[in-house]
C-alpha positions as CSV (number, residue, x, y, z in Angstrom):
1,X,165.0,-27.7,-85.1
2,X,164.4,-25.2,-82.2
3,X,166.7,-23.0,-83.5
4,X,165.3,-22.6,-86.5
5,X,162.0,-21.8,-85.4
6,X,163.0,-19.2,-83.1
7,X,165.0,-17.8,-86.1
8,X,161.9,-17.8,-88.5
9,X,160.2,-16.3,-86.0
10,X,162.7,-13.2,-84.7
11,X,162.3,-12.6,-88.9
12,X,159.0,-12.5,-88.9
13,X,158.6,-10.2,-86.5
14,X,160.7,-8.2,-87.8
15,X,159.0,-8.0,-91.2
16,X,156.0,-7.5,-89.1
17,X,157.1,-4.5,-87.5
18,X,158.9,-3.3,-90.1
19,X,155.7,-3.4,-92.0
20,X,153.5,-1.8,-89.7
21,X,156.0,1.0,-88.8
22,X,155.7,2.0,-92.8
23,X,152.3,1.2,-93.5
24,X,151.0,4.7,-92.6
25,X,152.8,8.0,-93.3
26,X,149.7,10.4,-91.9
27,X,150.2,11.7,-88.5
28,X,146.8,10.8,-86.3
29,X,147.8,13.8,-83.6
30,X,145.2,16.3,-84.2
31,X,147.3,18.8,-86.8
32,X,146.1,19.5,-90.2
33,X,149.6,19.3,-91.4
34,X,149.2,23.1,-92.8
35,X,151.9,24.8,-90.8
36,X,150.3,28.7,-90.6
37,X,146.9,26.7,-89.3
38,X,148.2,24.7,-86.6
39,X,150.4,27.4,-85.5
40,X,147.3,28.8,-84.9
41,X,145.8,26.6,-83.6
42,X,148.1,25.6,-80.7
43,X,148.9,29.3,-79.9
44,X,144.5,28.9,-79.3
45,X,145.5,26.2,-77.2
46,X,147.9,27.6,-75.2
47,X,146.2,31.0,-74.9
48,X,142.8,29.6,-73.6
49,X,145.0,26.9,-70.5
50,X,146.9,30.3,-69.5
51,X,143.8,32.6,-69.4
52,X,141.8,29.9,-67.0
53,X,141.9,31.2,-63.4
54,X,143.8,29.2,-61.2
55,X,140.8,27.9,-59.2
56,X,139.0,26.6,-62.2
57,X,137.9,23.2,-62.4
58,X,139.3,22.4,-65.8
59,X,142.7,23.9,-65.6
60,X,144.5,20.5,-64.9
61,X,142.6,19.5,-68.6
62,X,143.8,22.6,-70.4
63,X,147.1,22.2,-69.0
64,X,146.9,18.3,-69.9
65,X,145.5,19.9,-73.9
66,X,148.2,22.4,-74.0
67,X,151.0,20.0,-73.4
68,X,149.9,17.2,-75.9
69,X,149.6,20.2,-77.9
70,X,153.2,21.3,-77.4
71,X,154.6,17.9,-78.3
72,X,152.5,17.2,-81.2
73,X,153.5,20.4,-82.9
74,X,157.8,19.5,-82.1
75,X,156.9,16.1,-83.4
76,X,155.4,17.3,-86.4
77,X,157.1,20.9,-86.9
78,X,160.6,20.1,-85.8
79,X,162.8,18.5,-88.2
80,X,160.9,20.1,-91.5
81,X,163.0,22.3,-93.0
82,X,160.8,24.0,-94.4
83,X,159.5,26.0,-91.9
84,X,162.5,25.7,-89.5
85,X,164.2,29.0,-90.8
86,X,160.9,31.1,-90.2
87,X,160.9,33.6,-88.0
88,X,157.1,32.3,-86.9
89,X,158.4,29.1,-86.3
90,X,162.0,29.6,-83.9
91,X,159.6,32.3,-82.0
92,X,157.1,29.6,-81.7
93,X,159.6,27.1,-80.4
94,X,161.2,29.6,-77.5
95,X,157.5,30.2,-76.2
96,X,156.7,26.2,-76.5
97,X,160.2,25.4,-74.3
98,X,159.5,28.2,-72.2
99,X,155.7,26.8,-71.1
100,X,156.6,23.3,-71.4
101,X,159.5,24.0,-69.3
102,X,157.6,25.3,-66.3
103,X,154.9,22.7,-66.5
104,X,157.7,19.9,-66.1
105,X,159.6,22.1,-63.5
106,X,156.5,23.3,-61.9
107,X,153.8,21.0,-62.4
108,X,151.5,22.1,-59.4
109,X,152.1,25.5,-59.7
110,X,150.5,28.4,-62.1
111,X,152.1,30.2,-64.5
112,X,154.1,33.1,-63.1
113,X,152.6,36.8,-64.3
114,X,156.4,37.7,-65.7
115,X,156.3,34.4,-68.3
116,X,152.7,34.8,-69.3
117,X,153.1,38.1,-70.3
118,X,156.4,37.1,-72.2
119,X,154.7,34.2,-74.1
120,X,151.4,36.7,-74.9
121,X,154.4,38.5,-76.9
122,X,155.8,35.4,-78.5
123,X,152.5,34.8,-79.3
124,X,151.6,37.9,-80.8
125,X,155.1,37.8,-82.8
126,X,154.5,34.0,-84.3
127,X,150.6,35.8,-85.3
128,X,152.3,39.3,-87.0
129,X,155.0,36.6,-88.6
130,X,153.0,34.5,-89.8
131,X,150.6,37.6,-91.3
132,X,153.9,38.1,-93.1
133,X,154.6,34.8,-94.3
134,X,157.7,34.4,-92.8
């Protein structure tokens, strides 16, 4: 009897899960879902936690923005084919892994002239790509 009760049970949770795991198909992390917008958006993002002087009091949240940022456009962005040959978007990507690569490596230390002025390229690329539809 025991053994069957922990067997209904291990199948209901599973239908459980399984349930709520397809039960919504919307993402709920703060993109529109409109690629050329949220590019946009996050490059904002990303722009506004590099231009902060070191010494200002909300760095640490525009650096905590701008990585949330980061993984919630890979989340979203990454496996849609789509928008995976654009130029816009494989830019995009090399100046996401380039930030997000320094903030993990470096986590306590601001962003080196050389790389800022790299990503404010990539940036300006993804913008003129993206002006281009491509």
């Amino acid at each position: 009897m025991k053994r069957y009760w922990s067997r209904l049970l291990a199948l209901a949770l599973v239908v459980v899960i399984g349930l709520m795991g397809c039960s919504s198909t919307t993402f709920s992390d703060g993109l529109s879902g409109d690629y050329r917008q949220d590019t946009l958006a996050v490059v904002n993002t990303l722009r506004n936690a590099l231009d902060l002087p070191d010494d200002a009091p909300e760095k640490a949240e525009a650096q905590t923005e701008a990585r949330q940022k980061i993984n919630e456009f890979a989340a979203r962005y990454q496996r849609d084919g789509a928008v995976a040959s654009l130029s816009s978007f494989t830019t995009m990507r090399t100046a996401l892994n380039s930030l997000a690569g320094h903030y993990s490596s470096y986590p306590n230390r601001p962003v080196p002239a050389k790389l800022k002025k790299r990503l404010e390229q990539e940036f300006k690329q993804v913008e003129m790509a993206l002006n281009r539809n491509s």
